[in-house]
N, C-alpha and C positions, 0 to 999 in steps of 0.2 A: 099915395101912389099916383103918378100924374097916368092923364089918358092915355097916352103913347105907351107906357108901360105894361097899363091890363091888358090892353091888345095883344102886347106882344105874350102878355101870361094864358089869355084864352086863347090864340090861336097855336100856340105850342100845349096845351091840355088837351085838344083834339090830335095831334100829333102822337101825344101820350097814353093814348087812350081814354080818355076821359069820357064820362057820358055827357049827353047833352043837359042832362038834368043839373050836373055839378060845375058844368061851364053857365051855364045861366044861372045858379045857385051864386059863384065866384062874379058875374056880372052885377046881378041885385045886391050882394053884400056891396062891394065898390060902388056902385050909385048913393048906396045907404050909407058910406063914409063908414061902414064895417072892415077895413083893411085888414086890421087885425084876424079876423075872422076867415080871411083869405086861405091863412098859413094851414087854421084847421082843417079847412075844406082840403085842401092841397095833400095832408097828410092823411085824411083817412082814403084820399084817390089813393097814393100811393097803398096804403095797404090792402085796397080791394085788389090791386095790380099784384101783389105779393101773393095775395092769397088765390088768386088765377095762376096764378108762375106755379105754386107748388102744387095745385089741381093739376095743371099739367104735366109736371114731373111727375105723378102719383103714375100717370096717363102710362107716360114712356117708360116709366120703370115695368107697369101690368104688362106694355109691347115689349119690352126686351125679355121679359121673363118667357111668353110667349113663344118669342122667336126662339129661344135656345130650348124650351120642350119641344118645339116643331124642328130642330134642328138635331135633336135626339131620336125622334120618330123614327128617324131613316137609317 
């Protein structure tokens, strides 16, 4: 992966959410001629991000529930 390219991958991984820990994780592999190892790093971001989305859905499903026993109340 040339230079121009990681750039362009770590500063869209902070766009993505990514931690600072797995952007510099994704930098040292690349220095380390690890590319390959890129893709895993990339994949488990993405599933921390999944596993946030549905924490959150868990969120707004407990508020909607909420809101329609307080919408019962009256």
């Amino acid at each position: 992966m040339k230079n121009t390219d990681i750039e362009r991958v770590i500063a869209n991984m902070g766009d993505a959410g990514c931690s600072r820990t797995d952007i510099e994780r994704v930098r040292n592999l690349h220095e380390a001629g690890f590319d390959d190892e890129i893709i895993k790093c990339l994949r488990r971001c993405r599933c921390d991000l999944i596993e946030e989305l549905h924490r959150n859905q868990r969120r707004v499903d407990c508020l909607d529930h909420l809101i329609r026993a307080a919408e019962n109340l009256g």
